[in-house]
N, C-alpha and C positions, 0 to 999 in steps of 0.2 A: 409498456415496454420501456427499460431504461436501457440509455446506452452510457457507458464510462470511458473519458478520455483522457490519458496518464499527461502530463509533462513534465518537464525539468529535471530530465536523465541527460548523461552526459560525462563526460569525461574530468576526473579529478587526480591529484597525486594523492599518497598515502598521507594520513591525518586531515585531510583536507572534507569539504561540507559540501552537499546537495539538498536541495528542498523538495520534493515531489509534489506533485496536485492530480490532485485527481474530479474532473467536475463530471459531475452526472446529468444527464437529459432527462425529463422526466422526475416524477416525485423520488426520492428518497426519503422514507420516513424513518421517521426512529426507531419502527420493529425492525429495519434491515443493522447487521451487524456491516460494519464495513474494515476491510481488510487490503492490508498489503500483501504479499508474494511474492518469492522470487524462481528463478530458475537458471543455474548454471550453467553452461554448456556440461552435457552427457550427467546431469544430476537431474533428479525429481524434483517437481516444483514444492517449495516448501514456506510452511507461514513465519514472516516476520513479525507483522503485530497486527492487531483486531483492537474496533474500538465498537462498545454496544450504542444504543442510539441515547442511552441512560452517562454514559461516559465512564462506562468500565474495562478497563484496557489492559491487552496479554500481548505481552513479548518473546520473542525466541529467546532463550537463555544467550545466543552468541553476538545478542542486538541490545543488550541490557545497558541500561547506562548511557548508551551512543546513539540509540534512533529514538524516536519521539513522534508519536501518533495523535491526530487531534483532527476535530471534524467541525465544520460550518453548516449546523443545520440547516441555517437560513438559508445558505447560499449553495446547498447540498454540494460540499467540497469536502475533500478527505485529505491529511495533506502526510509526508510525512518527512519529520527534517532530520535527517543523518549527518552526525558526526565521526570526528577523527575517524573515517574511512580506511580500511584497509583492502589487502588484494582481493581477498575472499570474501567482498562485497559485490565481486563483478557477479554480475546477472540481468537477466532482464526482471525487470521488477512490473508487476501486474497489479491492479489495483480490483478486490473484488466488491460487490454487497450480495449478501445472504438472508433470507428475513422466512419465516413461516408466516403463512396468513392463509387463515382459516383450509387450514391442512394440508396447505399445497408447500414446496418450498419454491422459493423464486432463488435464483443463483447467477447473478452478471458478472463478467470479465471483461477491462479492459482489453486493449489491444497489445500492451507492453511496451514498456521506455528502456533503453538499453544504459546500464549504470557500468563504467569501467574504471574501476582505482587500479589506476599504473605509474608508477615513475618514467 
């Protein structure tokens, strides 16, 4: 069983930076892909960026240039550092990992850190 717990959500003005972390309990190996999330109020949760356990990494087209994904094998952490923030960042942001092994899929969710860009 792994469990994942997000921090360093929080309140920023517009251009302004967040770091998120996300540490896991239990192994995380590098078959699991690990991923951020978000979810706006009354919108669908949707992927910001994925990082494979190889360090291959996919961004949303609206996060391109501005977020930055990156992972601590050793220390099974996921992190992700957001720039020049705008409104349409607010969401709760959820940190997942996904891995197949030997045909089953495993699939964790954090609990969610609340991220609000407001002047």
């Amino acid at each position: 069983q792994v469990q994942l717990v997000e921090s360093g959500g929080g309140s920023v003005q517009p251009g302004g930076s967040l770091r998120l972390s996300c540490a896991a309990s239990g192994s995380i190996s590098r078959q699991y892909i690990m991923g951020w999330y978000r979810q706006a109020p009354g919108k669908q949760r949707e992927l910001v960026a994925t990082i494979t356990g190889a360090g291959n990494i996919n961004y949303a087209e609206s996060v391109k240039g501005r977020f930055t994904i990156s992972r601590d094998n050793a220390e099974n952490t996921v992190y992700l550092q957001m720039n020049i923030l705008k409104p349409e960042d607010t969401a709760v942001y959820y940190c997942n990992a996904d891995a197949w092994v030997i045909g089953r899929n495993y699939v964790y969710w954090g609990q969610g850190t609340q991220v609000t860009v407001s002047s």
